[in-house]
C-alpha positions in Angstrom: -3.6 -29.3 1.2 -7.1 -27.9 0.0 -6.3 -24.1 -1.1 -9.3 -21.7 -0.3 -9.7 -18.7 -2.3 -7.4 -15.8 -0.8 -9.3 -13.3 1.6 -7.0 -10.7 0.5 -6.5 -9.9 -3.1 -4.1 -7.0 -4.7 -5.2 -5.9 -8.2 -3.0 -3.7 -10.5 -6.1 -1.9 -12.0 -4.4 -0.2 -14.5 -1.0 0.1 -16.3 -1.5 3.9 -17.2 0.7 6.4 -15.4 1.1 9.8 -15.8 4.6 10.0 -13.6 8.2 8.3 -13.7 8.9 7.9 -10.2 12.7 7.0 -9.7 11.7 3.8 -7.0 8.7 2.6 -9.0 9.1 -1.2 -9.2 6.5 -1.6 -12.0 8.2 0.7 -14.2 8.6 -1.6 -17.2 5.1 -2.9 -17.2 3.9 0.8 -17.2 1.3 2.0 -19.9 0.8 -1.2 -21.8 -2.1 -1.7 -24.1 -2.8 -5.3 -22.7 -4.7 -4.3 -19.5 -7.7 -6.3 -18.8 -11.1 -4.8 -19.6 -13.6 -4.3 -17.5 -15.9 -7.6 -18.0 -12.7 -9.2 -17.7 -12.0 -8.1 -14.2 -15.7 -8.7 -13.6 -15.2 -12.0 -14.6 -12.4 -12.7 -12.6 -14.1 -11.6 -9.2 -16.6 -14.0 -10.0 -14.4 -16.6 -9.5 -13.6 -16.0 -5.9 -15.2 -16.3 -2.6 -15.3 -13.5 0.0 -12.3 -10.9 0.0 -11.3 -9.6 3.4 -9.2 -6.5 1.8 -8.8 -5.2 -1.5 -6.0 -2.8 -2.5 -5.8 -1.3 -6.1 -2.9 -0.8 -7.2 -1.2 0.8 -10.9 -0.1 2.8 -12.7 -1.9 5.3 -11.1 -5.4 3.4 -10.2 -7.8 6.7 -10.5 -6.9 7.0 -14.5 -8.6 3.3 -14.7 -11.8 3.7 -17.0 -14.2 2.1 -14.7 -12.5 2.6 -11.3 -16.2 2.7 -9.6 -18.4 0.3 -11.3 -15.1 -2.3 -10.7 -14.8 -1.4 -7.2 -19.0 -1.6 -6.6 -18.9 -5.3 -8.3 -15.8 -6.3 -5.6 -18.6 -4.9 -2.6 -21.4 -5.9 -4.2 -20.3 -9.9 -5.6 -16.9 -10.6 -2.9 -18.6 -8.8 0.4 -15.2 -6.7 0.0 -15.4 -4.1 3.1 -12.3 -2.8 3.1 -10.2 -1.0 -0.2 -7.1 0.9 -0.5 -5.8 2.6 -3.1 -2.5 4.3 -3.5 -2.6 7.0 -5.8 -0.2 10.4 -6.8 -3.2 11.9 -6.4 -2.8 14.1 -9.4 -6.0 13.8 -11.0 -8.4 15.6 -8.2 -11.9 15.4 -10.0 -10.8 12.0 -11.2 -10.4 10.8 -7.4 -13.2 12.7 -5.3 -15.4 11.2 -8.2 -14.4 7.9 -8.2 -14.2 7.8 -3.9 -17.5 9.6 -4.2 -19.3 6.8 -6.3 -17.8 3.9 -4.6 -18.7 5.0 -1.1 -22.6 4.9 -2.1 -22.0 1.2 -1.5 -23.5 1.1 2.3 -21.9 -2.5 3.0 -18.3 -0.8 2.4 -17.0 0.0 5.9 -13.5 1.8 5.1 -12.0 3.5 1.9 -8.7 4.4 2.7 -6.8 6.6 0.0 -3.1 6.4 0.3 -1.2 9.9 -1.0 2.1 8.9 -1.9 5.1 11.6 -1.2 8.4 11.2 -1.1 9.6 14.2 0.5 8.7 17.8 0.6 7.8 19.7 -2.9 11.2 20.4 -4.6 12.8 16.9 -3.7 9.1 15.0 -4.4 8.6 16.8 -7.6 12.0 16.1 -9.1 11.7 12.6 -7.6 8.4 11.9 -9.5 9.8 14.1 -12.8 6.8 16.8 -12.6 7.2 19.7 -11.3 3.3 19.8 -9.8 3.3 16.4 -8.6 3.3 18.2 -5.2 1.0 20.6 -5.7 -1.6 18.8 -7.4 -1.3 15.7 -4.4 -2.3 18.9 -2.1 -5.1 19.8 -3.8 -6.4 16.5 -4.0 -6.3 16.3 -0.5 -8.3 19.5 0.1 -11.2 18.1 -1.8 -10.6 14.7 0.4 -11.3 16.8 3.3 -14.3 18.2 2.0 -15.4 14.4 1.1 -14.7 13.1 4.2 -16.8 15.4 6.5 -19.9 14.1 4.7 -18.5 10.2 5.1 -16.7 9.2 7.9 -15.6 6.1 6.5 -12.9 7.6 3.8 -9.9 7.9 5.2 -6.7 10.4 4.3 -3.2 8.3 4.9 -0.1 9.5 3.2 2.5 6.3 2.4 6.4 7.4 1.9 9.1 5.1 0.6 12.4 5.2 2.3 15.5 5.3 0.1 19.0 6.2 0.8 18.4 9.3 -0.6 15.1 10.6 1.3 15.3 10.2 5.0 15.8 13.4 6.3 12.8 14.6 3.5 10.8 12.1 5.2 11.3 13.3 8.9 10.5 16.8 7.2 7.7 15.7 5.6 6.0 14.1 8.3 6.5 17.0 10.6 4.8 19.2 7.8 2.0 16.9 7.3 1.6 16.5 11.1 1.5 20.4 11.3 -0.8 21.0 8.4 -2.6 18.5 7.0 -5.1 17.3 10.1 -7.5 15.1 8.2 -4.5 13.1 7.3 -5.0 9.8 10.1 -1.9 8.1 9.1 1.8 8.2 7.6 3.0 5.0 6.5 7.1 4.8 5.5 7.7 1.8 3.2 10.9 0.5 2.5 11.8 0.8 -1.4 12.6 -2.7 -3.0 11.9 -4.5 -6.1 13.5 -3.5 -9.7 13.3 0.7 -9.2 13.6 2.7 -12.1 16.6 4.6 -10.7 18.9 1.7 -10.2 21.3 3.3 -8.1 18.6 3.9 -5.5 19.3 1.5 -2.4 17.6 0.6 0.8 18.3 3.1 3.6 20.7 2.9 6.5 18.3 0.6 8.8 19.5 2.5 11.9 18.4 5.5 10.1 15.4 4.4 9.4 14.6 2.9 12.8 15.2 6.5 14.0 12.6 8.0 11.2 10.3 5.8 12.6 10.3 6.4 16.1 10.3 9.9 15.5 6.8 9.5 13.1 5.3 7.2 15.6 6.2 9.7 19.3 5.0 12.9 16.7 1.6 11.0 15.1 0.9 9.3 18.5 -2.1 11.2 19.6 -3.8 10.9 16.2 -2.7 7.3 15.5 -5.1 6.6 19.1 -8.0 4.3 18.0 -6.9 4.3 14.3 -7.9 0.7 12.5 -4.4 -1.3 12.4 -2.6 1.0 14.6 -1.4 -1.5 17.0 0.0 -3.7 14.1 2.5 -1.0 12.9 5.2 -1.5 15.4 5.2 -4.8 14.5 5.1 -4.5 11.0 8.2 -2.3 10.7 9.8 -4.6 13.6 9.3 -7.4 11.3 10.5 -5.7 8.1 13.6 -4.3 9.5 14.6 -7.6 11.1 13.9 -9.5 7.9 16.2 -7.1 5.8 18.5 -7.1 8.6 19.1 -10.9 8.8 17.9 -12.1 5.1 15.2 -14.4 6.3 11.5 -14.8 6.7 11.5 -14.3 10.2 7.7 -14.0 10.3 6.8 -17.2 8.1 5.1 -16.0 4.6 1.5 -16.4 3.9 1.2 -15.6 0.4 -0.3 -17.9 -1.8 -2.7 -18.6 0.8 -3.9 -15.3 2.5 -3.4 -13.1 -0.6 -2.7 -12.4 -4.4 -2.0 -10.6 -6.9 -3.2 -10.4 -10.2 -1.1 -8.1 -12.7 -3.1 -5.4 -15.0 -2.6 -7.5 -18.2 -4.2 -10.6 -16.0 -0.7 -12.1 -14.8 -1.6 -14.3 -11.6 1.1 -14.7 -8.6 0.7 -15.2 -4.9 2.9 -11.6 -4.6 5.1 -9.3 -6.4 8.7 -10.9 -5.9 8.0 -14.7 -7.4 7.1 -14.3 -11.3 4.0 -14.7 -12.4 1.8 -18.8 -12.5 -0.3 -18.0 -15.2 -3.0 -16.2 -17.4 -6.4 -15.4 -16.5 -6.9 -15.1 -20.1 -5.5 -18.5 -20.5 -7.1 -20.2 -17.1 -9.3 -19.7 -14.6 -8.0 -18.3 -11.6 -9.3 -21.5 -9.2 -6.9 -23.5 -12.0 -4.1 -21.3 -11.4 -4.4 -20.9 -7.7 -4.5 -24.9 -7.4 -1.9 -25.3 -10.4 1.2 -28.2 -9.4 3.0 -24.7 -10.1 1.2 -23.0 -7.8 1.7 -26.2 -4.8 5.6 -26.1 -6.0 5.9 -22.6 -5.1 3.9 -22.8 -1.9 6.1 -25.3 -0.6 9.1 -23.2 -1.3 7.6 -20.3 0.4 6.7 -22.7 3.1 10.5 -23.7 3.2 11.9 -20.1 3.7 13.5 -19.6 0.4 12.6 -16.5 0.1 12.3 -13.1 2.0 10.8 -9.5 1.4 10.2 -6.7 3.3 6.6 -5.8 1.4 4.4 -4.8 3.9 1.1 -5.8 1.9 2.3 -9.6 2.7 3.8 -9.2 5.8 0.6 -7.6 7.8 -1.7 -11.0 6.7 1.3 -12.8 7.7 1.3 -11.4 11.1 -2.7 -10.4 12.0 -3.7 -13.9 10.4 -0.9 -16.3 12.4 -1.4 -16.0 15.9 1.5 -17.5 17.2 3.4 -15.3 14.5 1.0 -12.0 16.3 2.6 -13.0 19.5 6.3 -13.2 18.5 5.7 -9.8 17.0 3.8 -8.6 19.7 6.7 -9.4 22.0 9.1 -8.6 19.5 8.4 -4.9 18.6 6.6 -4.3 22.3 3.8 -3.1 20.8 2.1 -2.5 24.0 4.3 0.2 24.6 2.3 3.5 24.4 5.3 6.3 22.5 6.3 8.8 24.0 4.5 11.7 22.4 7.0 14.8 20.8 7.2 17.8 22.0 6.6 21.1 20.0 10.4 21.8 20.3 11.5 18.7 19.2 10.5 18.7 15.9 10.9 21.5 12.9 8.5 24.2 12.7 7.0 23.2 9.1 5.0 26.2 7.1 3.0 25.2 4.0 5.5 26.0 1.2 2.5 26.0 -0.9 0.6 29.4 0.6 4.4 31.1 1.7 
């Protein structure tokens, strides 16, 4: 099989965090002094064709040195159109600056920043072990807004990941955001998995969670009208609760063909739950990508032995597949318009931050 390079790439910018969030999955990789430099990442992009998406991820991926003039190369050399970035979105100037420099590029058609929030400020704030985490994300935002009415093209989401421990943060959450934070197009609830730094979190109740998100989906449902990937949603968290639920691929994977990852210290892999191929210190990335490892892992993917719930592989998988985009289609009846909320059915949420 002739492999192409990936249209879909996610880069850990950056090992450098400033938080200990309980769920992160990275957590023993955080703050090394191995991170690639910045001719190195260079370097690496010019080994790859065209890149459909691009999402940056960390450590916290505004405290990269070089966040813009990386993100202007991936425009400027890989026709990237599309980047997002989740961040804690504790460093304000550090964001607006680095958004505000990247979106000079005029061939860049959506900058999405992801503020991730775990629940409202006392639980988020203990969850992430600072007691401004909150705060601070808030502010960011503000200075987002302001951003944003001069360029159309950045967009506000908020991501959330779902443990045993947050649901009923979450529902509040989303409410409060929904309530008070208007620029904000979109709230995203992942599932938490990997190796988390608190090892006693678990997955949540599915049935609980299927509940959270019909609740977001009927409350956002007037904002979520005309949004970029709204209609792949239900299917994405059809898919993701089906696979946890039965311990399968029941949407066949894609990765190591539509999309990987490449590790802050250079660490190649074709996604986050298969260890890493190889080196790009070592090899090129074309070598790695076409490696007898590489074909030996594809045909396990190929072959089922394996599952996740990670959205960032399970979208390409869907959108890219079209007889998989039916069967999810069908599946989650995503032509199904929710029923929007009324005012009484969910909590009355005042910013805690101005009471």
């Amino acid at each position: 099989m002739k492999v192409h390079s990936p249209p879909i790439l996610v880069l850990f910018i950056s090992s450098v965090c400033n938080l200990r969030c309980e769920h992160c999955c990275y957590w023993k990789n955080l703050n090394n002094r191995d991170d690639l430099t910045v001719e190195e990442i260079l370097s690496f992009a010019r080994q790859l064709g065209r890149l459909e998406n691009l999402a940056l991820s960390g450590g916290e991926p505004f405290l990269r040195e070089g966040f813009d003039e990386i993100c202007r190369f991936f425009i400027q050399n890989n026709r990237v159109e599309q980047i997002y970035v989740p961040t804690n979105a504790y460093y304000t100037d550090r964001v607006v600056r680095g958004v505000g420099e990247v979106l000079k590029e005029s061939a860049l058609r959506l900058f999405a920043v992801e503020i991730s929030l775990d629940g409202m400020p006392a639980f988020h704030n203990k969850f992430r072990g600072n007691e401004r985490s909150f705060q601070k994300a808030m502010e960011t935002y503000d200075a987002l807004v302001e951003l944003q009415k001069g360029d159309p093209r950045l967009k506000i989401h908020v991501v959330s990941t779902a443990t045993d421990t947050n649901i009923e943060e979450i529902r509040r959450l989303t409410a409060y955001l929904y309530s008070n934070r208007k620029a904000v197009e979109h709230h995203n609830i992942a599932i938490v998995r990997g190796d988390r730094k608190n090892s006693l979190l678990q997955c949540p109740d599915l049935v609980a969670y299927e509940k959270l998100h019909e609740f977001t989906q009927r409350l956002w449902s007037s904002r979520e009208e005309g949004r970029y990937g709204s209609i792949v949603e239900p299917m994405l968290q059809w898919a993701k609760v089906r696979t946890l639920r039965e311990k399968r691929q029941v949407i066949p994977c894609s990765a190591g063909v539509l999309s990987a990852v490449v590790y802050a210290n250079g660490d190649v892999g074709f996604c986050e739950s298969h260890p890493p191929l190889g080196n790009l210190r070592k090899n090129g990335f074309m070598d790695i990508w076409r490696s007898e490892k590489a074909q030996k892992l594809r045909r396990s993917i190929r072959n089922k032995q394996c599952y996740c719930s990670n959205e960032v592989f399970l979208w390409p998988s869907i959108v890219f597949q079209p007889l998989q985009l039916i069967k999810a289609l069908v599946g989650a009846k995503a032509w199904r318009r929710p029923q929007p909320l009324q005012e009484g059915e969910y909590p009355e949420c005042h910013d805690p931050l101005i009471e």
